[in-house]
Every structure is written in C-alpha cells, then in structure tokens.
N, C-alpha and C positions, 0 to 999 in steps of 0.2 A: 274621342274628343279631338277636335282640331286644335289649330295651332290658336287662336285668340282664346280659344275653352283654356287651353294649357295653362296660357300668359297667362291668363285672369286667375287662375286657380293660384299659379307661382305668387301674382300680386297679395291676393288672399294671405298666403303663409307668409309673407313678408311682412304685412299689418300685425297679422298673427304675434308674429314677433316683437313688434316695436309696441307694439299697445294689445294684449291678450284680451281675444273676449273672453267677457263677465257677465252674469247677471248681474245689474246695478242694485238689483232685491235681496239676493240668494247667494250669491259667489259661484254659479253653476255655469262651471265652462259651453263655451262657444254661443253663447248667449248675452244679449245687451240687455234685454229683458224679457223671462223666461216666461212661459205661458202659466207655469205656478204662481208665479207672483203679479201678473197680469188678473187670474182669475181669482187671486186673496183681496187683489184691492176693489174687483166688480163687486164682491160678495160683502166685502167691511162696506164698502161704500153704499149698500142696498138694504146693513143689517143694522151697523150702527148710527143709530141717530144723532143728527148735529149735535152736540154739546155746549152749552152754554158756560164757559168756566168762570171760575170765582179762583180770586187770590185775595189772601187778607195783604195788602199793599196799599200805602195810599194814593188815591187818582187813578186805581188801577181801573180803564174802560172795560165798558160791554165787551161782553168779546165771545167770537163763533168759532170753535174749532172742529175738523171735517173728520178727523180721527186721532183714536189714542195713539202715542207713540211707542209706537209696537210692530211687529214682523217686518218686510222688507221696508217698510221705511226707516228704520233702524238705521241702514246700510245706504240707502238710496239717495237720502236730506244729505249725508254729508259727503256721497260718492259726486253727487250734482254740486256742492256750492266747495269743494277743497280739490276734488280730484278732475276735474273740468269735466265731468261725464253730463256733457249738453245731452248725448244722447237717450237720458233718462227726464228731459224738459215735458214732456209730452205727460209722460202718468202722473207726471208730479203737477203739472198744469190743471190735467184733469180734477187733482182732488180739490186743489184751490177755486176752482171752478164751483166744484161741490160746496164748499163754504161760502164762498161768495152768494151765489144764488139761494142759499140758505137764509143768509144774513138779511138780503134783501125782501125774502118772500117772508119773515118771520118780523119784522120793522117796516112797514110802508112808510114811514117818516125819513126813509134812507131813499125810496124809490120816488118821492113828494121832490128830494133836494137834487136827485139827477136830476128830473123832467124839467127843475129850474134854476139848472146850470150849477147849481152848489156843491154837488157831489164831486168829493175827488178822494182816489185811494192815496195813500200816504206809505211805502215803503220806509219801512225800520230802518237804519241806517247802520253800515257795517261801518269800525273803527279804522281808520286810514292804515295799518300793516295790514288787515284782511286784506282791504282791497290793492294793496298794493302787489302782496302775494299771487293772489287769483291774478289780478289782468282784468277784471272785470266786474259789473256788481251782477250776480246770479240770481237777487232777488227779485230782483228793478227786471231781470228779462224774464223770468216767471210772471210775474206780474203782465205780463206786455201779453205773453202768448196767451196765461189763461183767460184777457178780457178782451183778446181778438174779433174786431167785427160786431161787441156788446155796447159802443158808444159810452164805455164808461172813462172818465177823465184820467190819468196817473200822474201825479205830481212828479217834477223833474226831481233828482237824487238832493239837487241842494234848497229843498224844501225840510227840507229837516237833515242834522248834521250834527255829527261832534264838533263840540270847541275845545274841547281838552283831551286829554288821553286818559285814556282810563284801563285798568288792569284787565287782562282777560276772565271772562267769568266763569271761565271750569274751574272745579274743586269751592269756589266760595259758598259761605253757607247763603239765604237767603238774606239776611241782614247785612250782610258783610254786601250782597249783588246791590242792593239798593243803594247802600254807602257808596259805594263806588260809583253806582251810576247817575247821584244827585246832582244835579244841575252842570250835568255833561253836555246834553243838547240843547240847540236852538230853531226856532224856525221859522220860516220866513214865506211872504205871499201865501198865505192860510187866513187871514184877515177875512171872517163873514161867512167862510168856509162850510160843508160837513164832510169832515175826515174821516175816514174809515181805513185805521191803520192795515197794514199788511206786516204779519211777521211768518218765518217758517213752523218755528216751534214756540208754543211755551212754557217756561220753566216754573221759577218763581214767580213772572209776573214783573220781576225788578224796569225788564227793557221796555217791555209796553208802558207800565206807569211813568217812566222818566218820558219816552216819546209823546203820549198825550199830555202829562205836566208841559213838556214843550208847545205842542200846538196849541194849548190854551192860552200860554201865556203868549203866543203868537198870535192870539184872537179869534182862534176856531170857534165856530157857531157849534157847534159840537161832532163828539170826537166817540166812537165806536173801532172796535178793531173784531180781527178775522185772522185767523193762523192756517196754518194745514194740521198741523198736528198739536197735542197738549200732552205734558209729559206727568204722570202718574207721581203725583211727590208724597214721597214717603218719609214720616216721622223718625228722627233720632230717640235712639230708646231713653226714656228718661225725662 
C-alpha cells in the first residue's frame, strides 16, 4: 500500500471513530446500509402490495402506504429524521417513490390534476422543537429526492404549519393524539389545489386528519395522502 493508500486508510479509522458505521436497517457494523437490508426492502417492496389504510378518525384522507412498519425501517425512519443519517436518503426515497407511483397509477383523478397544474404534495409539518433540534426538515428533503426529475409540484414547508404547540405524541392513546392535535394547523396558498399529503409513518391517523382538516379549510380542491410506512395498531385488552 503506498503512502496516499496509507493516508486514506488512517482517514477511514478516524471517521471510524468520530461517527462508527452502522447499518442504518440492522445495526451491523461497517456498514451504512447492509446488503440484508438492501435485499428485505427489493423483496417487501415486490411482495407486499400498496395498502390502502383506514383510521376510524374524522377527515382522516385516502391514504397509500408502501409498507408495514416492520424490519429495518424500524431503525432506518428514525436513524434518517433524529440521528442525521442522510446517508439512508436514498432507500428511504426509493419506497416513497413506491407509494407515490402507487397512489398515482391506482387514482387517475390525482394524475388528471398534475397534467393541469393542480397537483401538489403537501409535507406534514414537524413541530418547531423538532426542527429546531434536527437543523433541518428531513421530510420536505425526502420528499425532494424521491420526486426528482418526476415534474411533480412540492409545496414550500409554510404551506401547512403549526400555530400552537402541542404535546409530543409518543405514549398518547389515540384520542388523547387527536385532542392534542385539533386545530393545531393552518395552511395557506392550497386555495383550488389537489393535495396529496406526504407523511413518514402512520399511526393513529391523529396527524394526517388534523393536516387535511387544515388544507380544507385552507380550500383544497381535494386532499389524498401517501406515507412510507403504516403502523399495525393494536387493541388494548378490554
């Protein structure tokens, strides 16, 4: 090995150190994202079929999600949007992509309001300590990457927005998410619109229903959403 092989190798273990690879999927060292987890998401994405989810919520939209929330996106949704791991943008891009073109080919009334300029995606809006934390909004740039070069519209981040604060939604049950997130948002230049939200995940249902109750009442022509993942909600006994 010569001497810039050397340097390059030493710089390696330096990185090594200051930021350790990970599978962003799996936790498997020296790896950003492992070929296991690479060929679970080819395989979910070719096995399982879009999904159509349903939340008893009211105003909760149409809504496509690309896969269950299961195996390495467990790990990956929230290694990209808390632990800065851009460098998981890419397979996370790919599944939204998945859903998107889903959404599209399964609704022509969504692929009607591109062709005449109506069509725009609508990014969920993350609560002002999120983004204060991050440095950035991680959804609004997934969003960017996965409709690269597709001539689809993205609404700017202050198209839809908090006006109040509102509690963090881990641990609340699903009435307690909705209470919290009633008449939280607002949103603006959606006026004749068709919106087609964008969220990462969904849970209850609480965040999409408050974000379309918003663009409605901001004049949306109509308002459809698209997740990457939906999360399997399971009943308290009793």
């Amino acid at each position: 090995m010569g001497w810039f092989g050397r340097l390059a190798a030493g710089l390696d273990d330096l990185g090594e150190l200051a930021a350790p690879r990970v599978c962003g999927g799996c936790g498997r060292a020296h790896h950003r994202w492992c070929d296991g987890c690479a060929h679970w998401l080819v395989a979910a994405l070719a096995d399982e079929p879009l999904g159509r989810v349903q939340r008893d919520v009211p105003v909760f939209p149409d809504c496509w999600t690309a896969l269950a929330y299961d195996g390495p996106l467990v790990r990956a949704l929230p290694a990209y949007k808390d632990d800065a791991r851009t460098d998981l943008l890419a397979p996370l891009a790919t599944v939204l992509r998945h859903a998107l073109t889903g959404a599209l080919t399964d609704r022509p009334e969504l692929v009607r309001a591109h062709r005449a300029g109506r069509l725009v995606l609508v990014c969920v809006p993350s609560g002002a300590r999120s983004t204060r934390e991050r440095g950035r909004l991680p959804l609004l740039d997934l969003v960017r990457r996965a409709t690269a070069g597709s001539g689809l519209a993205v609404a700017p981040p202050q198209s839809l927005r908090f006006v109040r604060t509102v509690e963090d939604q881990g641990g609340l049950s699903a009435d307690r998410r909705a209470t919290n997130l009633r008449g939280a948002m607002r949103a603006q230049s959606v006026a004749g619109r068709t919106c087609l939200l964008v969220d990462d995940i969904v849970t209850s249902g609480a965040t999409l229903a408050e974000s379309a109750r918003a663009l409605w009442a901001g004049g949306a022509r109509e308002v459809q959403a698209v997740t990457l993942a939906g999360a399997v909600l399971r009943r308290s006994p009793g």
